[in-house]
C-alpha positions in Angstrom: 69.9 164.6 149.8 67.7 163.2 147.0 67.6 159.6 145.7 66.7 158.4 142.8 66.2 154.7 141.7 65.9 153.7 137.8 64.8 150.4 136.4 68.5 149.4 135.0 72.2 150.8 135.4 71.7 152.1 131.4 68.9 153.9 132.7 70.8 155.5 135.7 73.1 156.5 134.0 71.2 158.0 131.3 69.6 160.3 133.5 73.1 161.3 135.0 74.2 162.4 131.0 70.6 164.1 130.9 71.2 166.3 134.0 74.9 167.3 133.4 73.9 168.2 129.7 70.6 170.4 131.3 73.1 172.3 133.8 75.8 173.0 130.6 73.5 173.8 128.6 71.7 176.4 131.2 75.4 177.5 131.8 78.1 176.6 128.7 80.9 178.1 131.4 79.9 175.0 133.9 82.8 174.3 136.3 82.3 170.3 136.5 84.0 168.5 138.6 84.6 164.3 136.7 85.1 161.0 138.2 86.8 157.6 136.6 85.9 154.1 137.1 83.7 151.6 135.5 80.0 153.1 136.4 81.2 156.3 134.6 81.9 154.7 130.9 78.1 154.9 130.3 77.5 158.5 131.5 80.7 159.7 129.0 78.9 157.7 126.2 75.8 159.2 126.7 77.4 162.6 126.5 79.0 162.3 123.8 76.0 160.9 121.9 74.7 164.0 123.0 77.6 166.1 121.7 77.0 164.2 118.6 73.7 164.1 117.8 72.5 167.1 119.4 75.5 169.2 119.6 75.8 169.5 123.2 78.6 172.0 123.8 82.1 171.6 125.5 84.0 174.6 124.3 83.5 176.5 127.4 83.6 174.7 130.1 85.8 173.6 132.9 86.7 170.3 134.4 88.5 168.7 137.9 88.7 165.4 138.4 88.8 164.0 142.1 91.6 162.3 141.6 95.1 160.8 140.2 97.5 158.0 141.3 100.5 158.9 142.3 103.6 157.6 140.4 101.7 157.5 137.1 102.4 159.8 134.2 99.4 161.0 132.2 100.7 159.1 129.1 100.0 155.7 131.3 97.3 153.7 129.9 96.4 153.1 133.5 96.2 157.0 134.6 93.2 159.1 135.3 94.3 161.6 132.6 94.7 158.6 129.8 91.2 157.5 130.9 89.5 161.2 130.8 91.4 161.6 127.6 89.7 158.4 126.0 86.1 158.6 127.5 85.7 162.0 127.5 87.8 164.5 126.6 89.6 164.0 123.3 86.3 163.3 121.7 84.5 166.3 122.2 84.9 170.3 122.2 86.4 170.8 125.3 89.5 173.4 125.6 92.4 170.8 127.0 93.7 173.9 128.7 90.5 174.4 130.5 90.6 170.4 132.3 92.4 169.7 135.0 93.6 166.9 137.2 96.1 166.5 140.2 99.6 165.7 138.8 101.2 162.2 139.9 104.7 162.6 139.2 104.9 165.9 141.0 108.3 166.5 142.6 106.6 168.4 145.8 103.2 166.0 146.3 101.9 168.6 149.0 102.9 171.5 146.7 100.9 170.1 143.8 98.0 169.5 146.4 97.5 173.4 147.0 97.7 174.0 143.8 94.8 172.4 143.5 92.7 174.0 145.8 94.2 177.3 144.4 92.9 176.2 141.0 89.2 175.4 142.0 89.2 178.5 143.9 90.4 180.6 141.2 87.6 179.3 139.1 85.4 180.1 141.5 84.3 176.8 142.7 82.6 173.5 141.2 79.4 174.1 139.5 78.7 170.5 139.4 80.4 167.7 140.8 79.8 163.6 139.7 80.6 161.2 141.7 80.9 157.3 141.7 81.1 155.0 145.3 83.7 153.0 146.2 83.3 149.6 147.8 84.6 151.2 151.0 81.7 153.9 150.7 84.4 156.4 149.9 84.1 159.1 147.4 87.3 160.2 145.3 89.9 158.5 147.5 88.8 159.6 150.4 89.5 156.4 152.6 87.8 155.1 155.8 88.8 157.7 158.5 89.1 160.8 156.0 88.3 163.7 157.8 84.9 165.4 157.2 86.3 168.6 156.2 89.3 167.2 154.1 91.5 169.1 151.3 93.0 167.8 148.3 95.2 165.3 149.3 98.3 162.4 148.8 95.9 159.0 150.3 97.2 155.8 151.1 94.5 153.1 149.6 93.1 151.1 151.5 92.9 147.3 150.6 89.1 146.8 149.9 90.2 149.6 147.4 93.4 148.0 146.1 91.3 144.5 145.5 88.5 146.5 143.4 90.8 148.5 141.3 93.6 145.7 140.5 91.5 144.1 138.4 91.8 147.4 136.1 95.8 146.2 135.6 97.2 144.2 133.5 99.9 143.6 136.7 97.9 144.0 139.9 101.3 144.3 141.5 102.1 147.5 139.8 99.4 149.1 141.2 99.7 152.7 142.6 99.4 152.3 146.5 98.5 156.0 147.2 96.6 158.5 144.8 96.2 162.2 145.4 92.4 163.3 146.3 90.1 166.2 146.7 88.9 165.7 150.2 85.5 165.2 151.6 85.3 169.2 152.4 86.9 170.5 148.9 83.8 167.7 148.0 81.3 169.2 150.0 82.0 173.0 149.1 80.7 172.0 145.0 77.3 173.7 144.5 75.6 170.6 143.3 76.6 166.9 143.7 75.7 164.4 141.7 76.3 160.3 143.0 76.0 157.6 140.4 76.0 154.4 141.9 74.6 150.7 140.2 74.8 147.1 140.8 74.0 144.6 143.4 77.1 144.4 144.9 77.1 148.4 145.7 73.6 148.2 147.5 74.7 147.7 151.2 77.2 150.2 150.6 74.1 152.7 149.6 72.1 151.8 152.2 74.6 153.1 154.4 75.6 156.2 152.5 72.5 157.3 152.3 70.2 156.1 155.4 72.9 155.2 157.5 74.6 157.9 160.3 77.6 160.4 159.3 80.7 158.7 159.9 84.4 159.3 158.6 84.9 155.6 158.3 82.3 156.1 155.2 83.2 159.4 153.4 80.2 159.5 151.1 77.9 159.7 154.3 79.1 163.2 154.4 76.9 163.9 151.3 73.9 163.9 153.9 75.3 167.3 154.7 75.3 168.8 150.9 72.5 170.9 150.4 72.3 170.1 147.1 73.1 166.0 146.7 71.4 163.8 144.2 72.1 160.0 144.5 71.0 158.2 141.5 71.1 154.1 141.6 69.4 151.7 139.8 67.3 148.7 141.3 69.5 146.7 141.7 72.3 149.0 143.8 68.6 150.2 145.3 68.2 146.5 147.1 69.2 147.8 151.0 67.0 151.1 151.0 64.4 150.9 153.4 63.1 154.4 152.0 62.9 152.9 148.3 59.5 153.5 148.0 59.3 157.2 149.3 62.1 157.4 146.5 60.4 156.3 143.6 57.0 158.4 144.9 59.4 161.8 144.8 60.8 161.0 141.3 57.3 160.1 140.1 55.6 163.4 141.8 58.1 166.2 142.1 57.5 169.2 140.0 61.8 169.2 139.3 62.3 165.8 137.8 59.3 166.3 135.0 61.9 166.8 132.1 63.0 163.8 133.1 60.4 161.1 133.2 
């Protein structure tokens, strides 16, 4: 694992854009694997300033997301598919065939979880997966206790989870209480991961992803076992790290992050 710090949560995120655009770029068949929530708006802007001011190119590559509620259909405003669809993927070149997410109102929940292990496989894998950090320190919806080597999924969420996602309703109450998930091990078998994480009130949350031990009750702790795992936070989500410094020395020093200074 890798961290990264950046003066502001614009600059974080920037750099996120910056790498996933390097990696398409270097490969335009990129299997990347999206996440949803509030620290991702930025990256999607970024990306498609990119697509629109430099061209950056979407026709042929794939996409997973981590995740879906369950009871919601992707016509809801409040769906993972609606928000792809508005951030993301109606607004650039991307094949709509070619991205995928797990389906909600499946009739067979278990059934549709296969699936979508069958899927990634039969693309050979995630190239490139982005991550956000829940509250909980869980990654997807992989809730305190998920198992370390974890499939896709039906979750029930937890209520630290509940309380930071109701907000995103216009009824709390109506809510999705479970949400299909890839697991921590469908997670941990992408060939690159990439953690986005930013603001004050996620910084003890890093601290223990990242410097704290390997635990199930903290899913994204796990990523200490990726051989490929950069965390990128800002200063202020930086504020428990006691190896902050070493950070900002490897970022400032290492041969790999020069096109990005």
């Amino acid at each position: 694992m890798e961290v990264i710090i950046r003066p502001d949560a614009a600059a974080a995120s920037d750099l996120v854009a910056r790498i996933i655009a390097r990696e398409l770029r270097a490969n335009p068949h990129l299997v990347l694997g999206l996440a949803t929530g509030r620290t991702m708006e930025r990256v999607y802007a970024r990306l498609l300033e990119l697509h629109r001011e430099e061209g950056l190119d979407f026709s042929l590559c794939t996409t997973f997301n981590l995740d879906e509620y369950v009871g919601l259909a992707p016509s809801d405003r409040h769906s993972y598919r609606h928000y792809m669809n508005h951030h993301l993927l109606l607004q650039v070149n991307v094949d709509l065939r070619n991205t995928h997410l797990p389906d909600g109102m499946a009739s067979d929940l278990d059934a549709e979880c296969l699936g979508y292990e069958r899927l990634i496989k039969k693309f050979n894998g995630i190239d490139l997966q982005l991550l956000g950090l829940g509250r909980a320190g869980h990654i997807g919806f992989n809730e305190p206790l998920s198992a370390l080597h974890s499939r896709t999924r039906v979750k029930a969420l937890s209520p630290t989870t509940l309380e930071q996602n109701a907000p995103l309703f216009r009824d709390a109450s109506a809510m999705p209480r479970r949400a299909i998930t890839m697991g921590v091990g469908t997670i941990l078998e992408s060939r690159r991961c990439l953690l986005l994480a930013t603001g004050k009130e996620k910084a003890a949350i890093v601290a223990r992803a990242v410097e704290g031990p390997i635990t199930s009750m903290i899913s994204a702790t796990a990523l200490q076992l990726h051989p490929r795992c950069t965390v990128i936070v800002d200063e202020s989500a930086a504020g428990g790290l006691e190896g902050a410094d070493y950070y900002r020395w490897l970022f400032d020093n290492e041969p790999e992050w020069e096109p990005y200074r």
